[in-house]
mmCIF file as gemmi writes it, N, C-alpha and C atoms, coordinates in Angstrom:
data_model
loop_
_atom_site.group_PDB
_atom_site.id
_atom_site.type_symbol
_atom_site.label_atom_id
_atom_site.label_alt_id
_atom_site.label_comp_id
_atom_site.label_asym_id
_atom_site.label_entity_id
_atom_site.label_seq_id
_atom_site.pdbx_PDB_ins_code
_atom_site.Cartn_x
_atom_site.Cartn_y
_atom_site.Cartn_z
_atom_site.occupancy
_atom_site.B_iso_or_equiv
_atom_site.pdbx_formal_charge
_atom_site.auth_seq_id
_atom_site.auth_asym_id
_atom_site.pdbx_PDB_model_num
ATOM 1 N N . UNK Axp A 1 ? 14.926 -17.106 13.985 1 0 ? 1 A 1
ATOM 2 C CA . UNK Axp A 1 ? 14.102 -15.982 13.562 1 0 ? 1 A 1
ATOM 3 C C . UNK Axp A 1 ? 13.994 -16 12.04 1 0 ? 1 A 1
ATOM 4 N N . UNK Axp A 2 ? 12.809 -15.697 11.913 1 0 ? 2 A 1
ATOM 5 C CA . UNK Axp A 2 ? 12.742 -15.884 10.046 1 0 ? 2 A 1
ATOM 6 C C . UNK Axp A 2 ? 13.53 -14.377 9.111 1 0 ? 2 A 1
ATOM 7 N N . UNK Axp A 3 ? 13.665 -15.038 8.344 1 0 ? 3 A 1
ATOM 8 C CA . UNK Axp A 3 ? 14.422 -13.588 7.845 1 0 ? 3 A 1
ATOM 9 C C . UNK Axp A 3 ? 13.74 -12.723 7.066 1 0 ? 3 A 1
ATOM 10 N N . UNK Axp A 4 ? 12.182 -12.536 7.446 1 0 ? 4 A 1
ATOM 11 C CA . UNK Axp A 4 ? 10.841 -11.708 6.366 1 0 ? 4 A 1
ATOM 12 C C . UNK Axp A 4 ? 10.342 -12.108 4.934 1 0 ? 4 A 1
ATOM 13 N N . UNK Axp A 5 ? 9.315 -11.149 4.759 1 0 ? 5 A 1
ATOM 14 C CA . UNK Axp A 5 ? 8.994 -11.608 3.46 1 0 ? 5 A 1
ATOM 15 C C . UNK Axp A 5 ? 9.504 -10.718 2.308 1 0 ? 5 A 1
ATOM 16 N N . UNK Axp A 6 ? 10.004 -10.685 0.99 1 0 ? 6 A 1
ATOM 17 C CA . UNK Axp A 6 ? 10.557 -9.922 0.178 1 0 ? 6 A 1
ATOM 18 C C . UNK Axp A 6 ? 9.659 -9.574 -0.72 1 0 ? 6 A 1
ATOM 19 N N . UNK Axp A 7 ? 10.038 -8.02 -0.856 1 0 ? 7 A 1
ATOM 20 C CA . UNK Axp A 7 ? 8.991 -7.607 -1.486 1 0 ? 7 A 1
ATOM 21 C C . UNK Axp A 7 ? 9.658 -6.837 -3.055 1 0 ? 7 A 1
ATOM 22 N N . UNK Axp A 8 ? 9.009 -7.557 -4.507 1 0 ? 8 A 1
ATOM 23 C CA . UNK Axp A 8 ? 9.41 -6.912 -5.716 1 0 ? 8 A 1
ATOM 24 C C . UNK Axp A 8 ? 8.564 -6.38 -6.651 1 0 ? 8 A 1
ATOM 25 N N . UNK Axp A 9 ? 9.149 -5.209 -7.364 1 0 ? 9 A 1
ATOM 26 C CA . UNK Axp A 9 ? 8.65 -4.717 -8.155 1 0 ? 9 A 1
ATOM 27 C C . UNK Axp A 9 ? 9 -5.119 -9.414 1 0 ? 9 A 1
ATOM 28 N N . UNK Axp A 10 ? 7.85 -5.094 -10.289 1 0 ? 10 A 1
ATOM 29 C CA . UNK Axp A 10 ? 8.423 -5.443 -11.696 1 0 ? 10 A 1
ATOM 30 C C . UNK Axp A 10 ? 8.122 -4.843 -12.629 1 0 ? 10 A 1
ATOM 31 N N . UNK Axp A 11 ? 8.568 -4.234 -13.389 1 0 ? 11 A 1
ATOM 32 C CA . UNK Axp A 11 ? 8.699 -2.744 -14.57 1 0 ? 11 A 1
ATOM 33 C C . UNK Axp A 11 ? 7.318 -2.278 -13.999 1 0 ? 11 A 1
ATOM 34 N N . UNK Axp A 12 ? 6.836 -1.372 -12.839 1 0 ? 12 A 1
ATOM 35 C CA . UNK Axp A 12 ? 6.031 -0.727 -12.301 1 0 ? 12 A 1
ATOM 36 C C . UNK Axp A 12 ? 5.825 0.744 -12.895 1 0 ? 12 A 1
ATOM 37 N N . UNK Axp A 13 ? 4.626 0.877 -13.828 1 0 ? 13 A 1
ATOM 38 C CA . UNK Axp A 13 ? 4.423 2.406 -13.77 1 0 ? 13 A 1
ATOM 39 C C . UNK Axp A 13 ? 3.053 2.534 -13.343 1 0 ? 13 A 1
ATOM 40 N N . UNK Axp A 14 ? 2.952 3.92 -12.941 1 0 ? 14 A 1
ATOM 41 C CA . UNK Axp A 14 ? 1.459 4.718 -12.253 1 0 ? 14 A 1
ATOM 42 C C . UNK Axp A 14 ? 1.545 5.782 -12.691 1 0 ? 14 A 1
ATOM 43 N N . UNK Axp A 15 ? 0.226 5.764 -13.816 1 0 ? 15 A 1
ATOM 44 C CA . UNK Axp A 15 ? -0.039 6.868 -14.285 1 0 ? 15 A 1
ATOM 45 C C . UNK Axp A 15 ? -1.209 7.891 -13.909 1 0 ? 15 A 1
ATOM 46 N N . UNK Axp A 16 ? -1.653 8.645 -13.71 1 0 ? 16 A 1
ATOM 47 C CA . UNK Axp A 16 ? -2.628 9.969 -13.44 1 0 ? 16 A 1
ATOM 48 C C . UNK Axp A 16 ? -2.957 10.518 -14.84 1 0 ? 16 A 1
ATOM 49 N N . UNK Axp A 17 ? -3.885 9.991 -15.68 1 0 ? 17 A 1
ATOM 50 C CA . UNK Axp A 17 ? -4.539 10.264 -17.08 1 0 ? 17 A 1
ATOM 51 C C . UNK Axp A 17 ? -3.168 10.677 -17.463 1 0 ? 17 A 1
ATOM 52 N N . UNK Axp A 18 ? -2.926 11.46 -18.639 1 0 ? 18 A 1
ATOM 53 C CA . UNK Axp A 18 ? -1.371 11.537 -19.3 1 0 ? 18 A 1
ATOM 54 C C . UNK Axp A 18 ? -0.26 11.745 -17.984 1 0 ? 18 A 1
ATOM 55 N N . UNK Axp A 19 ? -0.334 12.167 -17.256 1 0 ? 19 A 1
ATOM 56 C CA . UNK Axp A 19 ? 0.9 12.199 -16.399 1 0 ? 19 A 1
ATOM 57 C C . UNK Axp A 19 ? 1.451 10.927 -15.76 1 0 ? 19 A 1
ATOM 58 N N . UNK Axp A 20 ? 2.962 10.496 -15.889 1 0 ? 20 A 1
ATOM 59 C CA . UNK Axp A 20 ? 3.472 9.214 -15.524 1 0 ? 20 A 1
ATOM 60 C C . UNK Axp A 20 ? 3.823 10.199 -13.906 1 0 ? 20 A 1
ATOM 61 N N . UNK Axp A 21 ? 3.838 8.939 -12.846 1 0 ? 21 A 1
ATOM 62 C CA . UNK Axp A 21 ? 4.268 9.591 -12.207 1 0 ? 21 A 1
ATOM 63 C C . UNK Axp A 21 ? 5.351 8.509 -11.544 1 0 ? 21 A 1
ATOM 64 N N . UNK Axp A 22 ? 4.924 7.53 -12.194 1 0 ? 22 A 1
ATOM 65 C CA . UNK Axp A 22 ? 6.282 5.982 -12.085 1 0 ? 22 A 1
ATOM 66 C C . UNK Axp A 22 ? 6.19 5.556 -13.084 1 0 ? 22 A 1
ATOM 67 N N . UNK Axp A 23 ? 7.305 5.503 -13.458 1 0 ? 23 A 1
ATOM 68 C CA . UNK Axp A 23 ? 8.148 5.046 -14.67 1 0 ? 23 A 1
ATOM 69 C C . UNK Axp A 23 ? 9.293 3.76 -14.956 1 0 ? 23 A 1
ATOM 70 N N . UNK Axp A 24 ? 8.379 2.95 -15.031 1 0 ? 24 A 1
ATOM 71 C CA . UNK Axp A 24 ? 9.015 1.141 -14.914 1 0 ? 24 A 1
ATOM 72 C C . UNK Axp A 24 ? 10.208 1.238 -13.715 1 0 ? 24 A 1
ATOM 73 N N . UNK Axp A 25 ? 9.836 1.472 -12.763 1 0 ? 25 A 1
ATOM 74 C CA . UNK Axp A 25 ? 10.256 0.811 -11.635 1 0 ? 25 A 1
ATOM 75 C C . UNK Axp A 25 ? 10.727 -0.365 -11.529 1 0 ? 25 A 1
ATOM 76 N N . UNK Axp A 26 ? 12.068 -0.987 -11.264 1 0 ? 26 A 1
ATOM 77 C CA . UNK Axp A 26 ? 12.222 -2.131 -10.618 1 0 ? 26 A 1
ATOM 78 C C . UNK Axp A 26 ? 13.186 -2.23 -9.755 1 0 ? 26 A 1
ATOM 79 N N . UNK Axp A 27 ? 12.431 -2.938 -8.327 1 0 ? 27 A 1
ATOM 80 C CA . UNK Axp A 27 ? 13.085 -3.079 -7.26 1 0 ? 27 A 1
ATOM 81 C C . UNK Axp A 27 ? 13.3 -4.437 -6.685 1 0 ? 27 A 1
ATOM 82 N N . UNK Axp A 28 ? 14.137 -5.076 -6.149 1 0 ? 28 A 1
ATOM 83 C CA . UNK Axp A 28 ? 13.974 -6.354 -5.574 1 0 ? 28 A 1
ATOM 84 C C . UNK Axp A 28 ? 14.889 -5.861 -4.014 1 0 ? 28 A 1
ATOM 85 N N . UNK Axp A 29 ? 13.622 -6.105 -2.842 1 0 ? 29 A 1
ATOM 86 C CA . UNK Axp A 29 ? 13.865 -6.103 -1.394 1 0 ? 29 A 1
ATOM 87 C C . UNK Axp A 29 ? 13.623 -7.302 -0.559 1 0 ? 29 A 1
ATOM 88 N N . UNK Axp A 30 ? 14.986 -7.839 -0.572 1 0 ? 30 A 1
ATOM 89 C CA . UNK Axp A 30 ? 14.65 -9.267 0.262 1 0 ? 30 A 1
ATOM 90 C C . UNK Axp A 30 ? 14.351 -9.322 1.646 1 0 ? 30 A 1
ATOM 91 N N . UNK Axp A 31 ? 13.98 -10.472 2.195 1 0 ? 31 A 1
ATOM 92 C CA . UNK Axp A 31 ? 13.332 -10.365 3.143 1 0 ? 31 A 1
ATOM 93 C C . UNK Axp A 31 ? 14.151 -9.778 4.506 1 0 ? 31 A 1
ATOM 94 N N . UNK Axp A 32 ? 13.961 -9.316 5.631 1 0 ? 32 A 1
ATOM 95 C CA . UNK Axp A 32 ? 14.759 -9.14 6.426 1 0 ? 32 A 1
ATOM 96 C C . UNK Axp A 32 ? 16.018 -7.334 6.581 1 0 ? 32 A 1
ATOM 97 N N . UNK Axp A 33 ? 15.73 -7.067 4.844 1 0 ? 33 A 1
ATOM 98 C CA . UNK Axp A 33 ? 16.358 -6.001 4.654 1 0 ? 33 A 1
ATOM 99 C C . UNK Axp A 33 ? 15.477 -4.46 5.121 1 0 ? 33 A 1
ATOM 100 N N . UNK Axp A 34 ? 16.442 -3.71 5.106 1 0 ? 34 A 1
ATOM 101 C CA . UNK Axp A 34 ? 16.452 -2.573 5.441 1 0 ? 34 A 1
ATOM 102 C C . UNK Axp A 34 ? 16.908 -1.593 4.319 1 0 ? 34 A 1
ATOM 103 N N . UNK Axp A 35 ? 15.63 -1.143 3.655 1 0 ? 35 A 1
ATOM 104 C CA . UNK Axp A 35 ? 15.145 -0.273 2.774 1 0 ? 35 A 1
ATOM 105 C C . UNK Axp A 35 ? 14.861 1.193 2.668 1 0 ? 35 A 1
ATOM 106 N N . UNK Axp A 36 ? 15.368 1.677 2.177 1 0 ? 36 A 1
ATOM 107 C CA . UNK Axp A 36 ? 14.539 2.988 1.765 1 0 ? 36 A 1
ATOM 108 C C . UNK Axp A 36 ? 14.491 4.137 0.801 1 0 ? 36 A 1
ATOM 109 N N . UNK Axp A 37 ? 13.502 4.37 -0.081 1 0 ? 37 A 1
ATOM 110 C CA . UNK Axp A 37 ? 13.265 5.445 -0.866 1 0 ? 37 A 1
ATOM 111 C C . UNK Axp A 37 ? 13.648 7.087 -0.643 1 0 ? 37 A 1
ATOM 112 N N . UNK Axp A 38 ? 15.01 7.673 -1.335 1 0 ? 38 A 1
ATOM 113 C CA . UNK Axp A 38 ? 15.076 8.687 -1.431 1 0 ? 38 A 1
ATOM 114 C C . UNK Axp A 38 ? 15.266 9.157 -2.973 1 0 ? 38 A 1
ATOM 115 N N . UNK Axp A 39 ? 14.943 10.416 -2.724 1 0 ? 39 A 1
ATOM 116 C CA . UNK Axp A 39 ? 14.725 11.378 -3.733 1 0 ? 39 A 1
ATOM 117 C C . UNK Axp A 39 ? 14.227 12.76 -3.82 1 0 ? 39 A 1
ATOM 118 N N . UNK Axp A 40 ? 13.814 13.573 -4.779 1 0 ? 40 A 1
ATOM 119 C CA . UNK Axp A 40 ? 13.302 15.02 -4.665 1 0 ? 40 A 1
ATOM 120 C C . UNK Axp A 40 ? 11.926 14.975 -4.606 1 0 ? 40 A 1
ATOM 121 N N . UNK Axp A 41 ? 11.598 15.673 -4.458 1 0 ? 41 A 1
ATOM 122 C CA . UNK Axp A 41 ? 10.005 16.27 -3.89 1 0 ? 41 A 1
ATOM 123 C C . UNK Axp A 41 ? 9.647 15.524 -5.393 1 0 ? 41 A 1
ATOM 124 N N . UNK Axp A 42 ? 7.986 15.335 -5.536 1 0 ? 42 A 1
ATOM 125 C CA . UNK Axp A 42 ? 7.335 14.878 -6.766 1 0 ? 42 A 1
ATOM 126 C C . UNK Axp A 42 ? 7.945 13.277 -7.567 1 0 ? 42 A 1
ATOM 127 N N . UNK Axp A 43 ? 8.965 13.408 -6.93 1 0 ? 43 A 1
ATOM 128 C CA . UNK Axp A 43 ? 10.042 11.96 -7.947 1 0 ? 43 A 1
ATOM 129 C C . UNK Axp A 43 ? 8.888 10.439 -7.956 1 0 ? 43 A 1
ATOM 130 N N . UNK Axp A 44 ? 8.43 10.182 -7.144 1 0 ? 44 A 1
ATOM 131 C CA . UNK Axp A 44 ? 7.329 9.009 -6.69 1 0 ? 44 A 1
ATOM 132 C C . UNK Axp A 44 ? 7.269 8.024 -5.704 1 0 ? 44 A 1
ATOM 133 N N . UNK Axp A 45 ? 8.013 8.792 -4.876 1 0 ? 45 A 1
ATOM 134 C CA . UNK Axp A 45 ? 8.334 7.837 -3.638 1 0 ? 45 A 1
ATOM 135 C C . UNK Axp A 45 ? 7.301 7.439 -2.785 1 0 ? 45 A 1
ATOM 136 N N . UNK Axp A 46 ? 6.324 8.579 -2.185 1 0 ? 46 A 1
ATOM 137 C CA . UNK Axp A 46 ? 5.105 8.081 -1.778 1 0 ? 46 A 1
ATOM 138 C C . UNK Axp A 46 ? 3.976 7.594 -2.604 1 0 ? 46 A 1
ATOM 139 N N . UNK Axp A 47 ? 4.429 7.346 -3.934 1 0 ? 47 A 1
ATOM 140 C CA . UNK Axp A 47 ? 3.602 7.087 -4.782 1 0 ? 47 A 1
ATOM 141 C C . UNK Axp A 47 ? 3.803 5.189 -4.687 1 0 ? 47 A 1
ATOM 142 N N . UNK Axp A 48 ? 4.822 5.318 -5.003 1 0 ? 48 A 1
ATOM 143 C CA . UNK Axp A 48 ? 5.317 3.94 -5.249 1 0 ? 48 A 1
ATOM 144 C C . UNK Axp A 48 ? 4.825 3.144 -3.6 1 0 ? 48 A 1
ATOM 145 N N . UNK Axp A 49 ? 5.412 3.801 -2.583 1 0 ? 49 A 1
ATOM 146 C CA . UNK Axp A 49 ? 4.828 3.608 -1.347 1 0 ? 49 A 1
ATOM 147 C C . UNK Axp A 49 ? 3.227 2.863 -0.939 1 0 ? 49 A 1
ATOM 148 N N . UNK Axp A 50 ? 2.488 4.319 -1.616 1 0 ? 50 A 1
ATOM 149 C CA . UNK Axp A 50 ? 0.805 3.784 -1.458 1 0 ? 50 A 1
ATOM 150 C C . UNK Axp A 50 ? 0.291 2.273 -2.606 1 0 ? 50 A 1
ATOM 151 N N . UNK Axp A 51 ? 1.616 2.085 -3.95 1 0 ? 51 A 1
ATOM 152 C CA . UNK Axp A 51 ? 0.665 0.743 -4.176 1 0 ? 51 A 1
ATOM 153 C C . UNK Axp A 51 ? 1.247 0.083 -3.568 1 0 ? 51 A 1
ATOM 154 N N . UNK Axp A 52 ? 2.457 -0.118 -3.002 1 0 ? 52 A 1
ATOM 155 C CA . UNK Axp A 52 ? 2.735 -1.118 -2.496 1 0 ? 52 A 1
ATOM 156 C C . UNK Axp A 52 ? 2.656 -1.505 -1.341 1 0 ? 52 A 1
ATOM 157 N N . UNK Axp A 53 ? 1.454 -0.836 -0.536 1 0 ? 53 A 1
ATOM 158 C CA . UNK Axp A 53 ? 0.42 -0.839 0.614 1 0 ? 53 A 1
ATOM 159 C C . UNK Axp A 53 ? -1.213 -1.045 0.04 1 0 ? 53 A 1
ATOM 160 N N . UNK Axp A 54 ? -1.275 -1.12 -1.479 1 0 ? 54 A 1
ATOM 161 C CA . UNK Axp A 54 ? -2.576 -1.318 -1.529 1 0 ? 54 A 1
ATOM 162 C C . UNK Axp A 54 ? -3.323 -0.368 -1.959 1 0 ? 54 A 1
ATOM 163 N N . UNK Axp A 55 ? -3.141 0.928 -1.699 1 0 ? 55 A 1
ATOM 164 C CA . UNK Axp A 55 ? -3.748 2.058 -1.808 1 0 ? 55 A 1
ATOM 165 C C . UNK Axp A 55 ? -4.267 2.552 -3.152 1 0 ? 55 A 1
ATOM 166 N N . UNK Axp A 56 ? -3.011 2.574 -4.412 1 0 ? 56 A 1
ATOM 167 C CA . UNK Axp A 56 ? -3.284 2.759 -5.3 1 0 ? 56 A 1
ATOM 168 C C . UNK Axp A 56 ? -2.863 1.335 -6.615 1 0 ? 56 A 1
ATOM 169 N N . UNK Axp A 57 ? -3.294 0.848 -7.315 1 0 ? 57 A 1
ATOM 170 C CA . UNK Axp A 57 ? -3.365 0.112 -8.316 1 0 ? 57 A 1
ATOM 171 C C . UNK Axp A 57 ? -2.504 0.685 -9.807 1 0 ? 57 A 1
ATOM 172 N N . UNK Axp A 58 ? -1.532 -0.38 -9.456 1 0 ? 58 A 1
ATOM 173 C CA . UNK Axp A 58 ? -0.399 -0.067 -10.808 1 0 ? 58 A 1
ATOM 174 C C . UNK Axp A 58 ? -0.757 -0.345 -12.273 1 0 ? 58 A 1
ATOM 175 N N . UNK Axp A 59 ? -1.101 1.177 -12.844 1 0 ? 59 A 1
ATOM 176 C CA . UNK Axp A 59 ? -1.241 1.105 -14.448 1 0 ? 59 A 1
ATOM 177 C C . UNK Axp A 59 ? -0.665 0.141 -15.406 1 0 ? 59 A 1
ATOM 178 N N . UNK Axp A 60 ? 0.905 -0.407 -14.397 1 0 ? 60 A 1
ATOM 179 C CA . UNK Axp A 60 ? 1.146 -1.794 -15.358 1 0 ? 60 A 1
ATOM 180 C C . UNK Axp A 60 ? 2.52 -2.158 -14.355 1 0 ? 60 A 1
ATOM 181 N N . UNK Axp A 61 ? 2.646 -3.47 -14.884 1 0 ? 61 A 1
ATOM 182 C CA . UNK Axp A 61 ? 3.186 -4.017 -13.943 1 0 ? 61 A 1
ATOM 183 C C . UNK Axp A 61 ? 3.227 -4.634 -12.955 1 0 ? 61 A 1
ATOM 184 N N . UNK Axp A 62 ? 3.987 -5.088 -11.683 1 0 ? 62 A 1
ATOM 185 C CA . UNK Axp A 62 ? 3.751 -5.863 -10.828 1 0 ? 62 A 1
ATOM 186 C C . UNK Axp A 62 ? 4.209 -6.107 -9.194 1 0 ? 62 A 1
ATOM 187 N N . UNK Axp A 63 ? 3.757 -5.408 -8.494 1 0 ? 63 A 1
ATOM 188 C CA . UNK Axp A 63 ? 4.454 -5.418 -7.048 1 0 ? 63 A 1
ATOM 189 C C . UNK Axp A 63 ? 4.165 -7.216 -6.664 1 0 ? 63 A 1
ATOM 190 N N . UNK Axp A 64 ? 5.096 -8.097 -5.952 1 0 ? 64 A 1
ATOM 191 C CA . UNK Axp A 64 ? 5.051 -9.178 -5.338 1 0 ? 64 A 1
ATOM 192 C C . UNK Axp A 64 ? 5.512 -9.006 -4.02 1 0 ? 64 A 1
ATOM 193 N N . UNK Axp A 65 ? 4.84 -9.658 -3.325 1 0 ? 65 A 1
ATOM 194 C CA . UNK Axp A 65 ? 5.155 -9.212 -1.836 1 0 ? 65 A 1
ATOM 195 C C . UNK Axp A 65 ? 5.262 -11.164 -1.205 1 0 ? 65 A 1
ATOM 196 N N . UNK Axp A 66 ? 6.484 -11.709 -1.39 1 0 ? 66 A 1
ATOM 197 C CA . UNK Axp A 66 ? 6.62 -12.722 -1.133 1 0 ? 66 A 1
ATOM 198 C C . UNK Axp A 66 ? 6.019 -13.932 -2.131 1 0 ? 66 A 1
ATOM 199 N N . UNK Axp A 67 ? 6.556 -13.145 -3.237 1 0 ? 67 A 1
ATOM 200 C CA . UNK Axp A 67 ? 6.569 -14.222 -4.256 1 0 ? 67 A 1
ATOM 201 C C . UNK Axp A 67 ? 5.141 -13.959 -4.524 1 0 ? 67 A 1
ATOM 202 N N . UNK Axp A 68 ? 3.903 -13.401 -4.33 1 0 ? 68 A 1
ATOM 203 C CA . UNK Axp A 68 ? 2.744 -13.629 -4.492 1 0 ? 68 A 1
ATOM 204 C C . UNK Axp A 68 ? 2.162 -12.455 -5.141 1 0 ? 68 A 1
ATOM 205 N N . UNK Axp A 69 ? 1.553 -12.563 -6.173 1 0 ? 69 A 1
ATOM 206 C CA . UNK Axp A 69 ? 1.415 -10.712 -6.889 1 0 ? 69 A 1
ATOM 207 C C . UNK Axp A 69 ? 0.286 -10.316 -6.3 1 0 ? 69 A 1
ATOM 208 N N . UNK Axp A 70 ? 0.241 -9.013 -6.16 1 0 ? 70 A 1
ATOM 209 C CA . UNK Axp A 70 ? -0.794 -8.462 -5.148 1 0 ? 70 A 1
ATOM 210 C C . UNK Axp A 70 ? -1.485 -7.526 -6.358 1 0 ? 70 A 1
ATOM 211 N N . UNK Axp A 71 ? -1.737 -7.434 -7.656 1 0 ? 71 A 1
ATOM 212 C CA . UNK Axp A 71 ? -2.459 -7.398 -8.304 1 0 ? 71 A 1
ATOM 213 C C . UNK Axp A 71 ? -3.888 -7.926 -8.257 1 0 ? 71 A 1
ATOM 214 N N . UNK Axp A 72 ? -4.595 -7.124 -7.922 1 0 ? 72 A 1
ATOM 215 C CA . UNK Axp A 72 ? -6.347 -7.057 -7.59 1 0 ? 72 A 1
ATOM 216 C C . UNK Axp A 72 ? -6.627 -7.689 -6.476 1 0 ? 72 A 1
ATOM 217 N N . UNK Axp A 73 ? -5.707 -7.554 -5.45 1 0 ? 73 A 1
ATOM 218 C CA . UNK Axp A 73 ? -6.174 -8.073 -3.932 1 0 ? 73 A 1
ATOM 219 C C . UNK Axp A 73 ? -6.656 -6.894 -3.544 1 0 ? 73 A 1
């Protein structure tokens, strides 16, 4: 069985005109692992979530999702 694809962040922020709402993020989730984002209400968990599904486009920085940057896919 393969052991997945790993997915990293690299100094990730997302901003909303002056408001940061991620703040250089960095995560490294190897493949096969079992992950998950906690924190308080507003912190950026579903934030961080939607780019790294695509949804929203990181003001700077770099999600890789198996070594491959998903910057402007």
């Amino acid at each position: 069985m393969s052991a997945g694809v790993g997915v990293d962040l690299e100094n990730l922020w997302i901003r909303f005109g002056d408001f940061v709402a991620v703040r250089d993020a960095n995560v490294n989730i190897k493949g096969g692992d079992f992950f998950s984002f906690l924190g308080p209400s507003g912190c950026g968990k579903t934030t961080i979530l939607r780019a790294v599904s695509g949804f929203l486009e990181p003001s700077e920085g770099n999600i890789l999702i198996g070594g491959k940057n998903m910057k402007g896919v």
